[in-house]
N, C-alpha and C positions, 0 to 999 in steps of 0.2 A: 311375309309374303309380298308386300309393297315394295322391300327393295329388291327381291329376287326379280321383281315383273319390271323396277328400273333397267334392269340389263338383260333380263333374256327376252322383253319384248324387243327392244333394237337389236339386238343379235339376231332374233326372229327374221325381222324386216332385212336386215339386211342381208343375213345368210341365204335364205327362200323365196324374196323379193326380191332381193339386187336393190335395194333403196338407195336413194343417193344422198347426196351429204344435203340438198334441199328438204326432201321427202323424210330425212330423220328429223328434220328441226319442226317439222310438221307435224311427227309422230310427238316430239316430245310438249309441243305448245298446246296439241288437242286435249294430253292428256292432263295438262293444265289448267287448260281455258274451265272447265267446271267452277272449279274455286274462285275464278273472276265473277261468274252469272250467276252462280247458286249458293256461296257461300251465306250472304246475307239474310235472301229468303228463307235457305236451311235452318238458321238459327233462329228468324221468330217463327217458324212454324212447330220445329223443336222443340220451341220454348214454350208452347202453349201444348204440346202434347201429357198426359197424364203417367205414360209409361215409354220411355226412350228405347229398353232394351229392346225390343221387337225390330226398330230401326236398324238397330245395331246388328241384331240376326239379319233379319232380310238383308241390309245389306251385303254382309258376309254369303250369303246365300247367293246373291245375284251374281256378287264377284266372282264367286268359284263356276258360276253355271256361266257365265260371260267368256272366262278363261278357259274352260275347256272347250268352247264352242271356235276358238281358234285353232287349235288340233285336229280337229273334228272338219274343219274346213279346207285343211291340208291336206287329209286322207282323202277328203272328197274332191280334192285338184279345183277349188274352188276360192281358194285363197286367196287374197288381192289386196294391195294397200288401201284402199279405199275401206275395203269391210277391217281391217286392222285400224283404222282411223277411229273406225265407229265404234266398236267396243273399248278401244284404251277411252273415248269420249266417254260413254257407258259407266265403264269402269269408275273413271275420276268421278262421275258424278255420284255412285253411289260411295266413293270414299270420303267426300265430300260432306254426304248425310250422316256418314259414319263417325268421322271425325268432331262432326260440333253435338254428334250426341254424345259421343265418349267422352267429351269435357264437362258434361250434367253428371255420367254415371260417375266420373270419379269422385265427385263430392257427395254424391251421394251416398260411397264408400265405404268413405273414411269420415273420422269424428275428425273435426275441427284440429283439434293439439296433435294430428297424425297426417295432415297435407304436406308439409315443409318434407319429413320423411315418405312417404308417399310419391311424392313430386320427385324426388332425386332417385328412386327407385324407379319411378316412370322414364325418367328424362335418361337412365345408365341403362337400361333393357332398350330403349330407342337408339343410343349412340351406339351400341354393340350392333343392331339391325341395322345400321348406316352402314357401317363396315364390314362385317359378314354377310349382310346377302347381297350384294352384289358380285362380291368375290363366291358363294356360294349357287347364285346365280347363274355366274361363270362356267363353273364348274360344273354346275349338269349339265347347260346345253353341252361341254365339250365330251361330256360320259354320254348322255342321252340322245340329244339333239335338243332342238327351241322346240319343237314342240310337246315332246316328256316331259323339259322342263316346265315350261307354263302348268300342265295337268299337276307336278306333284305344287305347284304356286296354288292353284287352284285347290289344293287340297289343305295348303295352309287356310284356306278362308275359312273350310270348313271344320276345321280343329275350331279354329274363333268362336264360331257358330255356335257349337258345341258345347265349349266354355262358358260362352253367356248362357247355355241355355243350365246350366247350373249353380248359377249364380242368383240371388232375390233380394238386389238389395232394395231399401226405401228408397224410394226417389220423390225429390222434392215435387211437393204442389205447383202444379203448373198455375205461369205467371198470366194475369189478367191484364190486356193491352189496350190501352183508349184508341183511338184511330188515329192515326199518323205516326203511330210510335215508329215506325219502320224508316223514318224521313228522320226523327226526332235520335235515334241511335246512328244514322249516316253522319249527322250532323254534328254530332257526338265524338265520332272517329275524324270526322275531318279534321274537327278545334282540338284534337291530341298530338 
């Protein structure tokens, strides 16, 4: 879903918007900027939570209801780069919470002597989604349009959703923090 929405949200903008080659670097830095301001905080609050997959749902949940409300905005001729700003921002933010929770649930997974396998199976299902959904991406706004496309992105979130919600793995004990730990782990990454 995440690289389908790489290329048929700018295909979006550009095709239905007339974006410009400013207005796309806008489009792609919004959907950035999340992981600059919320990465950090996402993870100790992550880390202190007792059950991550809910995260992980809601997130998947907000993303598909985020994504279809672009379509939905196009039908109502109310479409505008500005409100496309605001949900790719949206978006990223909650892939954002999605991503440093999904890095808990995978160990919490797999036993120990099965991450190296795990991991390479994670990391070959991710480079295959590098390269086919964009090209896939492609490919429906040229069958559907940008906005078909997003709805069936949108609908990848919710297979996700789905999936986690039949899943139970253990997840580790959430971690107990003295105060300033969040200064103390900056500080951490900077001396690496």
């Amino acid at each position: 879903g995440d690289q389908v929405t790489l290329i048929a949200v700018p295909l979006v903008a550009v095709l239905l918007l007339r974006a410009t080659a400013v207005q796309m670097g806008y489009l792609v830095a919004v959907g950035w900027l999340p992981y600059l301001l919320f990465a950090v905080h996402a993870g100790a609050l992550i880390d202190r939570l007792p059950n991550r997959r809910p995260v992980m749902i809601g997130s998947d949940v907000g993303r598909a209801l985020l994504m279809a409300t672009i379509p939905a905005a196009h039908a109502l001729g109310v479409l505008t780069l500005g409100y496309l700003l605001a949900v790719v921002f949206l978006i990223g933010t909650l892939s954002v919470f999605f991503n440093v929770a999904s890095q808990v649930m995978f160990v919490s997974m797999l036993p120990r002597e099965d991450y190296l396998q795990g991991q390479s199976l994670s990391s070959g299902s991710r480079a295959f989604a590098y390269i086919a959904g964009p090209s896939l991406g492609g490919l429906l706004v040229q069958v559907f349009s940008g906005p078909v496309a997003l709805l069936v992105d949108g609908a990848s979130y919710l297979v996700s959703a789905v999936c986690l919600c039949c899943i139970r793995p253990v997840e580790p004990i959430p971690t107990r923090h003295a105060p300033g730990h969040l200064m103390g782990g900056i500080r951490f990454i900077r001396k690496s």
